[in-house]
DRENDO-1510 file (C-alpha; in Angstrom, 1 decimal, always signed):
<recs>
REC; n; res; u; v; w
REC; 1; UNK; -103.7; +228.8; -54.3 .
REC; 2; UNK; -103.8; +226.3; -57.4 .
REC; 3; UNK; -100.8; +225.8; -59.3 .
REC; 4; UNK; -100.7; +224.9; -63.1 .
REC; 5; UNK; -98.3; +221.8; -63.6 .
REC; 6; UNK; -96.2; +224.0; -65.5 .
REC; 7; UNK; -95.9; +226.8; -62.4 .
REC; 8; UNK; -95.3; +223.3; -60.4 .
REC; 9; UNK; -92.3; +222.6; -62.9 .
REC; 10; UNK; -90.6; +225.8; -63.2 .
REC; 11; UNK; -90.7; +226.4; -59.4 .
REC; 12; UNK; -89.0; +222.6; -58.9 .
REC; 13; UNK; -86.4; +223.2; -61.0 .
REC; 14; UNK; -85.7; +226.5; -59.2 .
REC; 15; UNK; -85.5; +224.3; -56.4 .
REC; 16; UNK; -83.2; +221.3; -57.7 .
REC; 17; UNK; -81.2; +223.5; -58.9 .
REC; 18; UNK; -80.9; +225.2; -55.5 .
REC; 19; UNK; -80.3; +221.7; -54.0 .
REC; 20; UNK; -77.3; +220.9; -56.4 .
REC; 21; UNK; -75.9; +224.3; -55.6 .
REC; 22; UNK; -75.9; +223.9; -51.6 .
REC; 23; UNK; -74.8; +220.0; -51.9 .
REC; 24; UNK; -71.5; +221.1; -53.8 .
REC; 25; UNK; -70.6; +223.7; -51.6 .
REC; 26; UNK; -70.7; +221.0; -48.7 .
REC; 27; UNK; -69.4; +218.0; -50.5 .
REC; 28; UNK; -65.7; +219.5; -51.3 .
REC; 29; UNK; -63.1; +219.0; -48.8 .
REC; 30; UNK; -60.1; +221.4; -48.3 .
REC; 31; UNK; -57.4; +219.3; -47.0 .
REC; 32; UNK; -54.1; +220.5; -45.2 .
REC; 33; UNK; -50.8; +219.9; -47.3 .
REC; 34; UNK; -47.5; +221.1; -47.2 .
REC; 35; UNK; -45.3; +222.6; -44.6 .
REC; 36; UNK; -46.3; +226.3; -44.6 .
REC; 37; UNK; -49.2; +226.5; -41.4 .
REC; 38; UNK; -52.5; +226.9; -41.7 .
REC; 39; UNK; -55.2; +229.4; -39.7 .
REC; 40; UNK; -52.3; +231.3; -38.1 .
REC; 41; UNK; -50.2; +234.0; -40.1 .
REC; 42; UNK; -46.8; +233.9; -41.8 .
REC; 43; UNK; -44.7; +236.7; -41.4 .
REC; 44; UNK; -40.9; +236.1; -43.2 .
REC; 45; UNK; -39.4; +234.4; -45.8 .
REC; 46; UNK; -37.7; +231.1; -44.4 .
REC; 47; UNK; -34.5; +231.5; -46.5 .
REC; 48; UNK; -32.2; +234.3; -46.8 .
REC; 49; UNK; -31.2; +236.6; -49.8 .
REC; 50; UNK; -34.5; +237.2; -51.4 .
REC; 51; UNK; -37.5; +239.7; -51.5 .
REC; 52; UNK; -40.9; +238.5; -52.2 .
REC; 53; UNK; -42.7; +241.9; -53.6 .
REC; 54; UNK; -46.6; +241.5; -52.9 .
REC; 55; UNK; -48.9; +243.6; -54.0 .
REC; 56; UNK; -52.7; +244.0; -52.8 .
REC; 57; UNK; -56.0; +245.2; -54.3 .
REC; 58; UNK; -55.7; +244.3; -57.8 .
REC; 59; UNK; -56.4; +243.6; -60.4 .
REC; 60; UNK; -56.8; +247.3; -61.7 .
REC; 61; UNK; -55.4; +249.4; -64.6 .
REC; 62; UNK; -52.2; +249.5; -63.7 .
REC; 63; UNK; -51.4; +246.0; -62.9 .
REC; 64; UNK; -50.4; +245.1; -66.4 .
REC; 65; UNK; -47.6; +247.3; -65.8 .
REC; 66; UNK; -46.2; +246.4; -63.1 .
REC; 67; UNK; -46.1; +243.1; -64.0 .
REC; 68; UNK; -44.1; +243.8; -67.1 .
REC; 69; UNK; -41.8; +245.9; -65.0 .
REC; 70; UNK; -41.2; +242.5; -63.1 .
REC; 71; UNK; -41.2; +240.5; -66.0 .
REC; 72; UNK; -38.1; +243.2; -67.8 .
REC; 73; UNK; -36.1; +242.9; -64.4 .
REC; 74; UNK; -36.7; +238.5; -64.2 .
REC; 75; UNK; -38.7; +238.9; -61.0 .
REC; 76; UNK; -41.8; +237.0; -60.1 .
REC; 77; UNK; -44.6; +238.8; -57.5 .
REC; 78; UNK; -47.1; +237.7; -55.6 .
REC; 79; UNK; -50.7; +239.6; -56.2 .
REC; 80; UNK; -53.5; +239.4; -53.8 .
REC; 81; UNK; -56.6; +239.9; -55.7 .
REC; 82; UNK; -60.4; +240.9; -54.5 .
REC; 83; UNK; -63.3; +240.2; -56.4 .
REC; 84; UNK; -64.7; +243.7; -56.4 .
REC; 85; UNK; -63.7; +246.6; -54.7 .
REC; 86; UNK; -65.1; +249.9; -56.6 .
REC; 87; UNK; -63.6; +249.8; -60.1 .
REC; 88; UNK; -60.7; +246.6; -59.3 .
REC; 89; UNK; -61.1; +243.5; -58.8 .
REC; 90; UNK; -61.4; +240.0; -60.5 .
REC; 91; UNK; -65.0; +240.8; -62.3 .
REC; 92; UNK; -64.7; +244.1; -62.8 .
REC; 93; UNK; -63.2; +245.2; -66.3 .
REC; 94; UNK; -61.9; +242.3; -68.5 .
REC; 95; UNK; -58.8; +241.1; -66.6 .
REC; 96; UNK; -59.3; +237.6; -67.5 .
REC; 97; UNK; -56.2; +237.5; -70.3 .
REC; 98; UNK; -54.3; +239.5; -68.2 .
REC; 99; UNK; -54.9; +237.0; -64.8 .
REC; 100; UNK; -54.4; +233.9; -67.0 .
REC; 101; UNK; -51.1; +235.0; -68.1 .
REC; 102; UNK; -49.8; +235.9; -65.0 .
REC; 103; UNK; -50.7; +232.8; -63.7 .
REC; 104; UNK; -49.0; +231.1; -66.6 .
REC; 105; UNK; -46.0; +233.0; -65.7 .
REC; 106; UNK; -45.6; +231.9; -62.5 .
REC; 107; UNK; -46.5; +235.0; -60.4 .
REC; 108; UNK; -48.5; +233.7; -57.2 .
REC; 109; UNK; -51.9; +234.5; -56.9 .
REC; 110; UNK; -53.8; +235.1; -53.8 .
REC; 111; UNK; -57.3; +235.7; -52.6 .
REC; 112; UNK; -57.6; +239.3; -50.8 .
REC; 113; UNK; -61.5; +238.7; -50.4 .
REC; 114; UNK; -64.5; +239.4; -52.6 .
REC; 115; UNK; -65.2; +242.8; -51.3 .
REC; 116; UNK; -62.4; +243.8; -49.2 .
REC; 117; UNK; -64.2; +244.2; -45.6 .
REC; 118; UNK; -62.6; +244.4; -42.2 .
REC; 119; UNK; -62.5; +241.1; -41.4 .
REC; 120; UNK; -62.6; +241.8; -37.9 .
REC; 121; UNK; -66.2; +243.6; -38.4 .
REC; 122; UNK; -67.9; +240.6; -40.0 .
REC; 123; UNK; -69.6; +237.4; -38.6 .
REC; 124; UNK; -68.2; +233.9; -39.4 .
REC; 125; UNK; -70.4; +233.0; -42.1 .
REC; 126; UNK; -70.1; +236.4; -43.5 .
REC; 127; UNK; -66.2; +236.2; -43.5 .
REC; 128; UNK; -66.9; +232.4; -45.4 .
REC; 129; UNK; -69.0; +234.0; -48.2 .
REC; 130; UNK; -66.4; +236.5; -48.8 .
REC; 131; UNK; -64.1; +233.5; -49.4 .
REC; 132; UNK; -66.1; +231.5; -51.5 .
REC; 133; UNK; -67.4; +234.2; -53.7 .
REC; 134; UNK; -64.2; +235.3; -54.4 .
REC; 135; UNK; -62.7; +231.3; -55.0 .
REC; 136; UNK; -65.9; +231.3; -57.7 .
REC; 137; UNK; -64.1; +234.4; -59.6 .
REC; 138; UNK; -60.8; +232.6; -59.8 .
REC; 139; UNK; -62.3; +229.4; -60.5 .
REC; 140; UNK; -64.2; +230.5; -63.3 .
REC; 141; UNK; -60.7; +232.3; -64.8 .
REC; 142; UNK; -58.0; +229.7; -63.8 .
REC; 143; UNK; -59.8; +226.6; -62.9 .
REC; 144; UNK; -58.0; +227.2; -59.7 .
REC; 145; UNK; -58.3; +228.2; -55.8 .
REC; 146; UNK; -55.3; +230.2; -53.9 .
REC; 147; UNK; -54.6; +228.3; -50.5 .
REC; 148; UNK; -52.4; +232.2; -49.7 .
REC; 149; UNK; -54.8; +234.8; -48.3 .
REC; 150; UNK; -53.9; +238.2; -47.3 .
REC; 151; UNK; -56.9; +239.7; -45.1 .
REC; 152; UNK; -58.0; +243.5; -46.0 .
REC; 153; UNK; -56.3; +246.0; -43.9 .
REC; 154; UNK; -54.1; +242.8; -42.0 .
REC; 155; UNK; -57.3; +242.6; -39.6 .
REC; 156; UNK; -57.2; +239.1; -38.7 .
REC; 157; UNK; -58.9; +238.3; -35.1 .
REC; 158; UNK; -59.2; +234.6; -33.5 .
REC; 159; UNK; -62.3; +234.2; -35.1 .
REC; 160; UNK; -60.5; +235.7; -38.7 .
REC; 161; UNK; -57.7; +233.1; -38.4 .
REC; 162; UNK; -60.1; +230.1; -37.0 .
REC; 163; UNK; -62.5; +230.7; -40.0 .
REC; 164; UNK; -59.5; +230.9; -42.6 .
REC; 165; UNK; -58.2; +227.6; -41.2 .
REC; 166; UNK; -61.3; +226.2; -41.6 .
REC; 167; UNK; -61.5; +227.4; -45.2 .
REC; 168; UNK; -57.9; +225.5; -45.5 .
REC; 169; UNK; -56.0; +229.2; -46.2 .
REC; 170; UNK; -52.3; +230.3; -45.0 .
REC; 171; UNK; -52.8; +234.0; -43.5 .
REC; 172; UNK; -50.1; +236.1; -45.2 .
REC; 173; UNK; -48.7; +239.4; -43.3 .
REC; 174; UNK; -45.5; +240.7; -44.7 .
REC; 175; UNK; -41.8; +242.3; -42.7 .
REC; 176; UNK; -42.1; +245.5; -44.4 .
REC; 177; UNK; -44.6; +247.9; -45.5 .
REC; 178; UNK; -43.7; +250.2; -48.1 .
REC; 179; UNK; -47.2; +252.6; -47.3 .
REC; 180; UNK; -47.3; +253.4; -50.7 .
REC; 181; UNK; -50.7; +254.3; -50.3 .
REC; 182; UNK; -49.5; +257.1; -47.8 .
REC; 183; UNK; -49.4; +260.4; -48.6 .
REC; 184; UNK; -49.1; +259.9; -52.2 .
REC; 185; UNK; -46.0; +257.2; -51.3 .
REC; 186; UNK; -44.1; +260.5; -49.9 .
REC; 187; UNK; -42.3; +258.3; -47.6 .
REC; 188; UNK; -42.3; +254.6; -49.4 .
REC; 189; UNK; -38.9; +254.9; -51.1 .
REC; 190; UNK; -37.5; +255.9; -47.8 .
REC; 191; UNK; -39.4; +253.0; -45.6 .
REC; 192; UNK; -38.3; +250.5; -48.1 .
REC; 193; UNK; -34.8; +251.5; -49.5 .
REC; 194; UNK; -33.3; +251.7; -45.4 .
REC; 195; UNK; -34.6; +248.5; -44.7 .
REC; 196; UNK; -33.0; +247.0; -47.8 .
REC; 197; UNK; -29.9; +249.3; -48.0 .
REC; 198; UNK; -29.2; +248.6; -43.8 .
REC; 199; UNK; -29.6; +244.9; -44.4 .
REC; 200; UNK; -27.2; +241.6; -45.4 .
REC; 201; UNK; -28.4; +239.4; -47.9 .
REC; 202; UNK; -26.6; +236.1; -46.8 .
REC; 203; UNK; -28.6; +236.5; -44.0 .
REC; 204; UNK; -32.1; +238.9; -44.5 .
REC; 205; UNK; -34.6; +238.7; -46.5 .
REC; 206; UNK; -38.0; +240.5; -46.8 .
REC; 207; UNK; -42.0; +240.2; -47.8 .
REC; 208; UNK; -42.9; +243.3; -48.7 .
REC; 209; UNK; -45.6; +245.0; -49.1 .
REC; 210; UNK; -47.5; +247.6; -51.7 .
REC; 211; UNK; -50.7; +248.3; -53.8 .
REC; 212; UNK; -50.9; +247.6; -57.9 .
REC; 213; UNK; -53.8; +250.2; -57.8 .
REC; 214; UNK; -51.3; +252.7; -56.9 .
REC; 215; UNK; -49.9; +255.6; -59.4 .
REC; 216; UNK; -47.1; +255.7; -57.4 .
REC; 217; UNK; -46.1; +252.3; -57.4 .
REC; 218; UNK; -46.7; +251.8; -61.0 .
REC; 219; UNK; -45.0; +254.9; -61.8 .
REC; 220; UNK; -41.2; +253.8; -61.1 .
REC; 221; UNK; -41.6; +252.6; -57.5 .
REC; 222; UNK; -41.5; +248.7; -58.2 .
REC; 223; UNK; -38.4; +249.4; -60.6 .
REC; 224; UNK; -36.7; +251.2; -57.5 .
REC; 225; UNK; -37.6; +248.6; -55.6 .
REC; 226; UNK; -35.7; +245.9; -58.0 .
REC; 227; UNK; -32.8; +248.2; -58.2 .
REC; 228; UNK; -32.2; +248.6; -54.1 .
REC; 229; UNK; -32.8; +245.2; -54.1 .
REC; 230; UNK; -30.0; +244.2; -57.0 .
REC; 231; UNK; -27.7; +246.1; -55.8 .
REC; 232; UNK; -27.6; +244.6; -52.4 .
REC; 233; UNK; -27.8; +241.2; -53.6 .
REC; 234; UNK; -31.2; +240.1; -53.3 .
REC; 235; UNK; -33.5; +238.0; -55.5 .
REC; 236; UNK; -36.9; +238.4; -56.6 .
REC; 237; UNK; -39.1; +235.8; -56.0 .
REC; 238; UNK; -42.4; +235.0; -55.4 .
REC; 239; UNK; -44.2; +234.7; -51.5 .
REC; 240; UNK; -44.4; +230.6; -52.1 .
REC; 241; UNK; -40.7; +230.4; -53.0 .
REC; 242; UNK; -39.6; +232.5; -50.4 .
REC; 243; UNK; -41.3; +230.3; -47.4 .
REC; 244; UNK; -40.4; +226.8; -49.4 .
REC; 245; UNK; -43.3; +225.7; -50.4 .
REC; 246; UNK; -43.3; +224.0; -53.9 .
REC; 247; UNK; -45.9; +226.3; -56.7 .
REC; 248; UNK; -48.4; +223.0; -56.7 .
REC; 249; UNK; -49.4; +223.5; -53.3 .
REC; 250; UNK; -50.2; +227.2; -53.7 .
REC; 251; UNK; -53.5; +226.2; -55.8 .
REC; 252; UNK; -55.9; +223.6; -55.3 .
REC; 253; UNK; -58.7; +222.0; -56.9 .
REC; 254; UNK; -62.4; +223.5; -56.8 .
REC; 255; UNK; -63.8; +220.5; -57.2 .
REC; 256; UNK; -61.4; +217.6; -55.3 .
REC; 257; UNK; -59.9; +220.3; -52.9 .
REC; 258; UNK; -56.5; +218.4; -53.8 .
REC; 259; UNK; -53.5; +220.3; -54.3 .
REC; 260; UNK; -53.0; +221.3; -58.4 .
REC; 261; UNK; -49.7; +219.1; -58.0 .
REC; 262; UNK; -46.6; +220.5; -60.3 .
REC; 263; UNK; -48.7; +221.6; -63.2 .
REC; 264; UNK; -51.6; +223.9; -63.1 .
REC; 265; UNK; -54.7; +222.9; -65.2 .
REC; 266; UNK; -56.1; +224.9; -67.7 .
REC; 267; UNK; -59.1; +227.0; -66.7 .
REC; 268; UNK; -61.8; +225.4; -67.7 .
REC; 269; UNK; -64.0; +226.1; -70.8 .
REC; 270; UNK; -67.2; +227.3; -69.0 .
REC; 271; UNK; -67.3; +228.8; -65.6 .
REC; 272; UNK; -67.6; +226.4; -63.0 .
REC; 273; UNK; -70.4; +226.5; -59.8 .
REC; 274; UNK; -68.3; +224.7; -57.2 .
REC; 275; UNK; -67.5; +225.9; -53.7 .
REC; 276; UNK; -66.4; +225.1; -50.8 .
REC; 277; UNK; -68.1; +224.1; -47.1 .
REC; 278; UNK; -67.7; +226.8; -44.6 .
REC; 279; UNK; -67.0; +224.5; -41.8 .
REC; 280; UNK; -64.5; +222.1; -42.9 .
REC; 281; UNK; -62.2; +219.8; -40.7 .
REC; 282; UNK; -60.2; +222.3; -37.9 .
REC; 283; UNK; -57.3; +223.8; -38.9 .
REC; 284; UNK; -53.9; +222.4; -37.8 .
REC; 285; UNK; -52.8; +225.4; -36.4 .
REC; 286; UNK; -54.0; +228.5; -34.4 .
REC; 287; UNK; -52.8; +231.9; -33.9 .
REC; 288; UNK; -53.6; +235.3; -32.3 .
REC; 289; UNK; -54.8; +238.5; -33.4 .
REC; 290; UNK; -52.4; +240.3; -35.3 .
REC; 291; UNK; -52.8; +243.8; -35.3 .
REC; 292; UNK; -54.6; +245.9; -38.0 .
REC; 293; UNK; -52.7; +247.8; -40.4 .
REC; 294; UNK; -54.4; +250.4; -42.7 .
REC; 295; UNK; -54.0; +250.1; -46.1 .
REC; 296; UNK; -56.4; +251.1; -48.7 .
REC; 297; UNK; -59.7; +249.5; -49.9 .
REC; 298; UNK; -63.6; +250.2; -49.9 .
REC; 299; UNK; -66.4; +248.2; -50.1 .
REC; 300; UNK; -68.4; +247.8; -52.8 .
REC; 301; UNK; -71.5; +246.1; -54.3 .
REC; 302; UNK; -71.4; +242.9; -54.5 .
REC; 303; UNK; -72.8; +240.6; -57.8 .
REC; 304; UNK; -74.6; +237.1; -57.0 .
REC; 305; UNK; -74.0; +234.0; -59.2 .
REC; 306; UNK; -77.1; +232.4; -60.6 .
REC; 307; UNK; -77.7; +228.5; -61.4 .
REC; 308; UNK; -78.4; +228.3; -65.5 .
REC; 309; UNK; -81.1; +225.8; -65.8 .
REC; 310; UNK; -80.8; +223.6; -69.8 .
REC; 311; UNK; -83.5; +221.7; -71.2 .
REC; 312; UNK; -83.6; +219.4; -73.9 .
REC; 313; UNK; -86.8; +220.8; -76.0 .
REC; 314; UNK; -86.6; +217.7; -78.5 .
REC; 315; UNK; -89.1; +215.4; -78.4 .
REC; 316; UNK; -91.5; +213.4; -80.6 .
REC; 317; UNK; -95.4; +214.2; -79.8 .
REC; 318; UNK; -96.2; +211.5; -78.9 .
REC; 319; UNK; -93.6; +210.8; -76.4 .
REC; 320; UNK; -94.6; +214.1; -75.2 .
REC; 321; UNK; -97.9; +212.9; -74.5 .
REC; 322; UNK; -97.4; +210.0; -73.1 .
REC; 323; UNK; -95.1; +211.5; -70.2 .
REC; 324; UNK; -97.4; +214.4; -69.6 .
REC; 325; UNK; -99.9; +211.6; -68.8 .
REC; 326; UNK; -97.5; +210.1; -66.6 .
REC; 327; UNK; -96.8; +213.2; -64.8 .
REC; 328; UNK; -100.4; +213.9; -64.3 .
REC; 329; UNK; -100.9; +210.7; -63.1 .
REC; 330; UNK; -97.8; +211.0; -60.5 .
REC; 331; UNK; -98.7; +214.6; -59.5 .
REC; 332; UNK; -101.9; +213.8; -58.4 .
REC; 333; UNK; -100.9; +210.3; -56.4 .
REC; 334; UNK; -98.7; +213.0; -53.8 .
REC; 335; UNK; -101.5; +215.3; -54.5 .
REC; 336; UNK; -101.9; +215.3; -50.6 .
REC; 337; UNK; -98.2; +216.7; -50.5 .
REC; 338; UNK; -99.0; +219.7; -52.9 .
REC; 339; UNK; -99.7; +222.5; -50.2 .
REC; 340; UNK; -96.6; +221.9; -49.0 .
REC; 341; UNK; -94.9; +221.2; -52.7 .
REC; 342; UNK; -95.9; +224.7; -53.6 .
REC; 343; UNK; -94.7; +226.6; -50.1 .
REC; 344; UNK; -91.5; +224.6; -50.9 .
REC; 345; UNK; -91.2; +225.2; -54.5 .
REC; 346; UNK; -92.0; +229.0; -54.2 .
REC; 347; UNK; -89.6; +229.5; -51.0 .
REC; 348; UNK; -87.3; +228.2; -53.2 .
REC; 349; UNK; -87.6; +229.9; -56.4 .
REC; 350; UNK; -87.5; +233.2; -53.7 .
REC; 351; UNK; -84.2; +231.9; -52.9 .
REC; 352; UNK; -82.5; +231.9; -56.3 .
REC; 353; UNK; -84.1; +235.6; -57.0 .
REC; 354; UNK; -83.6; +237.0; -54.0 .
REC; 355; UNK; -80.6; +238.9; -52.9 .
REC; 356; UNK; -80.0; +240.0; -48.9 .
REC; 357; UNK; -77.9; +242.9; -48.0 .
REC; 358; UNK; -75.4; +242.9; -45.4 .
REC; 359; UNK; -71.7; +243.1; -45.5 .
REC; 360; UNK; -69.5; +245.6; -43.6 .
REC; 361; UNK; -67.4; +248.4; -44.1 .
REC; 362; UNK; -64.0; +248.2; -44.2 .
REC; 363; UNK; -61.5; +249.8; -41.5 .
REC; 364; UNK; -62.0; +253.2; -40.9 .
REC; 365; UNK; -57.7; +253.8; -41.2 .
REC; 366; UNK; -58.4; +253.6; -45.0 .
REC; 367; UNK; -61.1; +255.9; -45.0 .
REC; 368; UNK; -59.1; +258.3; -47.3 .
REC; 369; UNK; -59.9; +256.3; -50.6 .
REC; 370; UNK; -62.7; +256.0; -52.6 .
REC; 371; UNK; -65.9; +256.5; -50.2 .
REC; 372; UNK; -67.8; +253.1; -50.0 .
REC; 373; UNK; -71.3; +251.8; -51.9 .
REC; 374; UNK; -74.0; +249.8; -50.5 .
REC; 375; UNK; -73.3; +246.1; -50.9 .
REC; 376; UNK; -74.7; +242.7; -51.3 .
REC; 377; UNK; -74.3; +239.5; -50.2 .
REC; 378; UNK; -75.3; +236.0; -50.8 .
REC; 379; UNK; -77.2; +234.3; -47.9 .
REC; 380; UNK; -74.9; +233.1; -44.9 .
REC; 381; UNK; -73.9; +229.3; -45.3 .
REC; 382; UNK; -75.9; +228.8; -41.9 .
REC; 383; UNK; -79.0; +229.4; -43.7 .
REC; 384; UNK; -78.6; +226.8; -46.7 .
REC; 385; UNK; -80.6; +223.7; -46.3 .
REC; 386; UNK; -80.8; +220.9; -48.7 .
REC; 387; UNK; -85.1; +220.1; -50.4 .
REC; 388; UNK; -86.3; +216.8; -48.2 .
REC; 389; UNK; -87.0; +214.0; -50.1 .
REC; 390; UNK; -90.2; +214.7; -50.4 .
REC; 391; UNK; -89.6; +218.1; -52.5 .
REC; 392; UNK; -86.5; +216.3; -54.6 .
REC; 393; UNK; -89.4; +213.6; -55.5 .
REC; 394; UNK; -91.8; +216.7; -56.4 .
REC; 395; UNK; -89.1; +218.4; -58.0 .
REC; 396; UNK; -88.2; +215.7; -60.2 .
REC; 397; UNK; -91.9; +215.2; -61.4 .
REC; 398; UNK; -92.4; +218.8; -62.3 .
REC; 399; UNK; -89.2; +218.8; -63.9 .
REC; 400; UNK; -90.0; +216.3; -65.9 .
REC; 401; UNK; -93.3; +218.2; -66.8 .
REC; 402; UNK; -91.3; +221.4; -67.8 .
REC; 403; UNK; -89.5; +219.4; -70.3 .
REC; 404; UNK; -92.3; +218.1; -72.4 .
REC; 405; UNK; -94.4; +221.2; -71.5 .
REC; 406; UNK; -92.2; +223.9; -72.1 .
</recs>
């Protein structure tokens, strides 16, 4: 089938754009830094006398006040966000004021997944989308990536904590579970107020762990919690300052992969397109399965990104003309290369429109939330292959055509 030089154009761009896509993803490193272990999970605080309350699932409705609860009583917390799980998550709503200031705070963010599978029920690659779609949603809201991820449900298997210290990610359980989730929270004051009431600050401390999508727990639980707590002694503090590791290394740069350092940037103006390889250098650390706790959370659909494609429409005539000669010229020296120019071109443009389904369901323990939707997910870093020089050459050419054509 003949192709116009304009069809030629539009389908090259499709496929640079494609190309600049898959190179980033590969090109940024995620180095190791700090003393908190990588790929294996972290259970308890490493100091005594504080509480580090986390909180999973968000952001929702009520997380705005919870974290003014925390912010009456002087405490920090530590939120571990999805992308998208039924009406929560980081692009659902408009929580983008609402993420920003915690961040400014100094509340610690973490990644909880795009969709909030069972990590143990998904393939490598799928488990390395979930992670970079969800870095793209922080990225385009704080110009930042968390390096602390809590795994839906705490299913983590070897292949979980291999491909999370791959990723360059510390896998964060917690001491005590609160199960405010349970039963309406029937039984949370009582699971958390005997572990803090029975204890001795100079020499306990606790990560604990509850939902900001729950009623309950926006509905006076976190201020019992900072009242047991007070009374026994105990300080508030976020999951990063209670296992010693400085705030700059709880971030890290989409594009370098570098630690933020002491002062995190400013998101930046316009969402940025960067992510990150899904096979990185090995992790320095290993661990074994820890064992699945239910906890609540559905799947849901899943949004892919899109690469925005700018011309420049200004141009004299006869510029114009001149470089559409040129391009007809050059098209027609690789004209032996078309055939395989347009199967590229087209494949390509496929590529950027098309969408393939597969992720799993989460855990069947939290079955007794919202029921789950059909999802989506973007194609499995396995399949991503960067245009041979051949098509970049092709690419370029037809690009070039677009712009005085179009």
């Amino acid at each position: 089938m003949s192709l116009s030089v304009t069809s030629v154009a539009i389908l090259a761009l499709a496929a640079m754009g494609e190309a600049r896509s898959v190179i980033q993803k590969r090109e940024v490193p995620r180095p190791q830094f700090g003393n908190v272990p990588y790929g294996s999970k972290v259970i308890s605080c490493t100091k005594p006398g504080v509480i580090a309350l986390t909180f999973d699932d968000g952001p929702g409705p009520l997380t705005a006040g919870i974290v003014d609860t925390l912010e009456k009583a002087g405490a920090k917390g530590t939120f571990f966000m999805v992308g998208k799980n039924g009406g929560d998550g980081l692009t659902t709503g408009d929580y983008t004021g609402l993420v920003q200031r915690m961040h400014k705070a100094g509340h610690h963010i973490g990644s909880h997944s795009f969709s909030h599978p069972n990590f143990n029920k998904i393939s490598y690659d799928e488990k390395v989308q979930e992670l970079l779609k969800n870095e793209k949603a922080f990225a385009d809201i704080l110009g930042v990536i968390p390096t602390y991820f809590r795994p839906p449900y705490t299913a983590c298997d070897g292949e979980c904590y291999q491909a999370l210290g791959d990723m360059g990610y510390h896998v964060t359980d917690y001491d005590l579970d609160t199960k405010d989730w349970e039963n309406g929270g029937a039984d949370a004051k009582n699971k958390y107020g005997n572990a803090v009431q029975y204890s001795d600050s100079d020499f306990n401390s606790f990560i604990s762990l509850s939902h900001d999508i729950q009623p309950f727990t926006a509905d006076g639980f976190v201020q019992f919690m900072l009242d047991v707590g007070h009374e026994k002694g105990y300080r508030f503090v976020t999951l990063g300052e209670c296992l010693g590791d400085p705030e700059g290394n709880w971030y890290r740069d989409p594009e370098t992969g570098e630690a933020i350092g002491d002062a995190p940037p400013e998101p930046t103006p316009e969402p940025t397109t960067t992510s990150l390889s899904s096979k990185p250098a090995p992790p320095k650390t290993t661990s074994t399965q820890a064992p699945p706790s239910a906890s609540p959370g559905v799947n849901k659909e899943e949004d892919s990104s899109s690469v925005a494609i700018s011309t420049d429409a200004e141009s004299s005539t006869g510029t114009a003309a001149a470089v559409t000669s040129t391009v007809v010229r050059t098209i027609s020296t690789i004209s032996s290369a078309s055939s395989s120019a347009e199967s590229t071109g087209a494949s390509a443009a496929a590529s950027t429109t098309g969408a393939a389904a597969s992720t799993s369901t989460g855990d069947a323990a939290a079955a007794e939330t919202s029921s789950a939707e059909e999802e989506e997910s973007e194609p499995s870093a396995a399949s991503l292959r960067v245009p041979s020089l051949t098509n970049a050459l092709i690419a370029s050419v037809a690009g070039l055509a677009a712009w005085v054509l179009l």
